[in-house]
N, C-alpha and C positions, 0 to 999 in steps of 0.2 A: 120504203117504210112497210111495214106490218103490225098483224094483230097477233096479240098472244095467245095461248091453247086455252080453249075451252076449259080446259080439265086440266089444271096443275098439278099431280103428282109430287109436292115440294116445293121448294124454293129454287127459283130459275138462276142461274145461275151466268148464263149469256147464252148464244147463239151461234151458228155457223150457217150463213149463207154460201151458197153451192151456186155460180153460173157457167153457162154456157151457151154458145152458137148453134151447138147442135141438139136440140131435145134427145134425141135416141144415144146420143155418145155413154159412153158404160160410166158409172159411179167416179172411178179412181179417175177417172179425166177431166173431169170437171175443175174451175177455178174453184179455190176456197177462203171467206171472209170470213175473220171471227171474227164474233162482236162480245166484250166482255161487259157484267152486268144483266139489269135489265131494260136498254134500252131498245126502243121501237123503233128506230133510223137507223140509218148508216148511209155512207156518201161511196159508192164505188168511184177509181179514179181510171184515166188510161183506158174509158171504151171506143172504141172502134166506132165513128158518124157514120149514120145511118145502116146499123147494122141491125137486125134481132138477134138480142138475146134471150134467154128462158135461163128463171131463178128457178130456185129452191131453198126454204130453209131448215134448221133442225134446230129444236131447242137442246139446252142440256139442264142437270140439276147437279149436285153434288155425288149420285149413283151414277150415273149413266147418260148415254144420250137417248134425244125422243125418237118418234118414227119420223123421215121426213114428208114434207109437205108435200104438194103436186106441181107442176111447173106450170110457172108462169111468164109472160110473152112479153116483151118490153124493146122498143124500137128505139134506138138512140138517133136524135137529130141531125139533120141535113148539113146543119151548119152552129155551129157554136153562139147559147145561146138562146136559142129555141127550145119549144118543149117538143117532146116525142113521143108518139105514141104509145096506150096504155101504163102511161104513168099514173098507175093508181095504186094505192095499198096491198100489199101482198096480206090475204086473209089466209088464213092456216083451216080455216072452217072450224066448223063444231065437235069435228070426229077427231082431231089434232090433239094429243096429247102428249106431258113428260112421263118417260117409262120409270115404272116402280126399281126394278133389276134387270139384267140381259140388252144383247145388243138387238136393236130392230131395224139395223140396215138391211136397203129392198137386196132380196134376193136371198138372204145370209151372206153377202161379203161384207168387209171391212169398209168402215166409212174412212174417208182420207186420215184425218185426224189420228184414229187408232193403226192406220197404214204406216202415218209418217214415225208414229212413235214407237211402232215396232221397228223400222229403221234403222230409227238412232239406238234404241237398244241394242241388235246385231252387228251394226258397227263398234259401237261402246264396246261390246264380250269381245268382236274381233280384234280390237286394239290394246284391249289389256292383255289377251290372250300372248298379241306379239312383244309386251312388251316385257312381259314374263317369262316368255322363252330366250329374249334376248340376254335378260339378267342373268336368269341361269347358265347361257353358254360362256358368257361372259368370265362366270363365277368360274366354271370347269375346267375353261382354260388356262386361267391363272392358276388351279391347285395343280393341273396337269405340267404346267412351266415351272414351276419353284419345285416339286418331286422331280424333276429330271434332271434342274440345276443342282439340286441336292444330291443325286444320284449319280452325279458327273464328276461331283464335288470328291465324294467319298472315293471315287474310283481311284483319280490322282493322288492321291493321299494315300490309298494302297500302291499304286504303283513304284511309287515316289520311294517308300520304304523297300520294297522288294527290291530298290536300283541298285539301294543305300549297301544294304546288305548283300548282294553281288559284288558290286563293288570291292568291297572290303577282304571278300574271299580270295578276288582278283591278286590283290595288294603280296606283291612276293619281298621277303628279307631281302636285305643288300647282300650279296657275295662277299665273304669273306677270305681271303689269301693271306693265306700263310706261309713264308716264305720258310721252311723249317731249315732248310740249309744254310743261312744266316745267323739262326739262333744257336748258342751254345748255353746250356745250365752251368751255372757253377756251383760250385757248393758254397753256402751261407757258412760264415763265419760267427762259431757262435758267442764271440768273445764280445762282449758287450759295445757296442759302438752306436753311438747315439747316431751316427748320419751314415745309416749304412749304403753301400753304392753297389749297386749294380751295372755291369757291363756287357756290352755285345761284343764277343770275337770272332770276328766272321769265319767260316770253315772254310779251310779250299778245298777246291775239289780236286778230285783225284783226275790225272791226266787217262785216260784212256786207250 
């Protein structure tokens, strides 16, 4: 449990408790517990018997988060059950306040919270990122497929007629024989006869 800031800057909004085993370990390593609201407790679950840990906490409001607290020492029991030492109220002191604007994580880095949600944000642009180039190549290669079937299309269709037309150049009359030596004219008869006839007298030939 803890107390709240001297100095409220707004309306609080909840909190972020920071532990850890190691007091000196950097910011981003720390465990982090939100607490949403304004409540004074919170129940940590899965600590390690008889271990020290050193808290921290940080208010927030609806602008921003506060500065955080100074750590404090908390010794988990022996055996399940037990109480442990410096189980007492975590006080934020007097000088502990919520910030009006701006971030007042120690050092000027990024407190976890604003770490995690730049995260997901660079993942988030990475993955629409991919999934836009996907759509697009997608798109591209389908117009690039139907222009070449189309382009494939039309060739045959030229060629097809250029065969057609060869072809047909190819195409030679039939041979015609004529036998002239079989044939003999006669002369027509111009006397009127409805079923006029004509005759073939074959020629001989001459013996040589």
């Amino acid at each position: 449990n803890w107390q709240p800031p001297s100095e409220a800057n707004g309306k609080i909004t909840g909190y972020i408790i920071y532990y850890n085993t190691d007091v000196n370990a950097e910011i981003h390593d720390w465990v982090i517990e939100p607490v949403v609201g304004n409540r004074l407790t919170h129940q940590i679950q899965e600590l390690t018997l008889d271990t020290a840990y050193y808290f921290k906490i940080q208010a927030r409001n609806p602008k921003d988060m506060g500065p955080m607290s100074d750590a404090v020492q908390f010794r988990t029991p022996k055996a399940l059950g037990s109480t442990g030492k410096g189980n007492r109220p975590l006080d934020v002191g007097t000088d502990y306040k919520t910030p009006l604007s701006g971030s007042n994580s120690p050092h000027g880095s990024p407190s976890p919270l604003e770490y995690n949600m730049l995260l997901i944000i660079i993942v988030s642009v990475g993955v629409i990122t991919i999934v836009v180039v996907v759509i697009v190549a997608v798109f591209c290669t389908r117009r690039t497929t139907s222009h070449q079937k189309k382009k494939r299309a039309a060739c045959k269709s030229v060629n097809g007629s250029h065969k057609y037309k060869g072809n047909s150049k190819d195409v030679k009359p039939p041979d015609l024989w004529i036998h002239h030596e079989r044939l003999e004219l006669k002369p027509i008869d111009k006397s009127p006869d409805p079923n006029p006839i004509m005759t073939d007298t074959p020629i001989p030939r001459n013996s040589q």
